[in-house]
C-alpha angles and dihedrals in degrees: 000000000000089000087056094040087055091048086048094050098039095054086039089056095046091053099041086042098081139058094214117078094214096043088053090051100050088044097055079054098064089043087057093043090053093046086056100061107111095164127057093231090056082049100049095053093053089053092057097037093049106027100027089243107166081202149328144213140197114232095201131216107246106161112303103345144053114257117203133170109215107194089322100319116105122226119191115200112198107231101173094075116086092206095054108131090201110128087206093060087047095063099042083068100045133079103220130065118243133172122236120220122211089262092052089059103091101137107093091223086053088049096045086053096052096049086046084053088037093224131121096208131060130194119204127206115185115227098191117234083346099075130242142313107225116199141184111214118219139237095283119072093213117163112257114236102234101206091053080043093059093042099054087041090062100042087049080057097057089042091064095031077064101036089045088052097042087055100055092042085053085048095049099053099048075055086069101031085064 
């Protein structure tokens, strides 16, 4: 039911959200088509087709850290320390999404990420309790639509809600299996 609520309000807001009627409905399109997105790789393309992300990535909650694969190395950012200068766990506790210049990178493990992703910027898109989407813009500067933003952001929160959940039940039956 909250699922379907979500997929009610969002469609209502994109096409409440303009004042052109064509632009609404197209735009309640592309929130359809998001929502739609059951597989990272068909998230991952919206986010550069509609975003200009060269790639992202999704810095996943285990515990008390993010847990994140870059190009088959795994990086582990501590969330649980107040003083962490990580901007990506910065994010993961934020709400909005923000992007992180070279010179806000400070944390090593931040650093190490950017130079496996050979970028010098980061944008951050917090999951909630989900983790984090990390994302490499791409050459154009183009202005992010918030309201897309927010909705690829949720429905790259219920992505990793399910993936999270199919893993530990993996992980439960071969448990029992043993």
């Amino acid at each position: 039911l909250e699922q379907a609520f979500d997929d009610f309000r969002l469609t209502n807001e994109a096409l409440l959200g303009l004042d052109d009627f064509e632009a609404s409905l197209a735009r309640a399109n592309l929130v359809a088509q998001i929502r739609q997105c059951q597989e990272q790789d068909s998230l991952v393309r919206i986010a550069h087709q509609l975003f200009d992300f060269n790639s992202v990535l999704f810095a996943t909650a285990v515990g008390d850290e993010l847990c994140v694969d870059v190009a088959g190395e795994q990086f582990s950012v501590p969330v649980n320390e107040r003083a962490s200068s990580s901007q990506i766990s910065k994010a993961f506790q934020s709400t909005e999404p923000f992007s992180a210049e070279e010179n806000a990178l400070v944390a090593i493990v931040d650093k190490q990420i950017a130079s496996r992703l050979a970028t010098s910027a980061l944008w951050l898109l917090p999951l909630g309790t989900s983790g984090v989407a990390i994302c490499v813009p791409g050459p154009s500067d183009a202005e992010k639509d918030p309201f897309l933003l927010k909705v690829f952001m949720q429905s790259a929160r219920a992505f990793l809600a399910t993936s999270t959940v199919s893993t530990e039940a993996m992980i439960e039956v071969d448990q029992v299996q043993r």
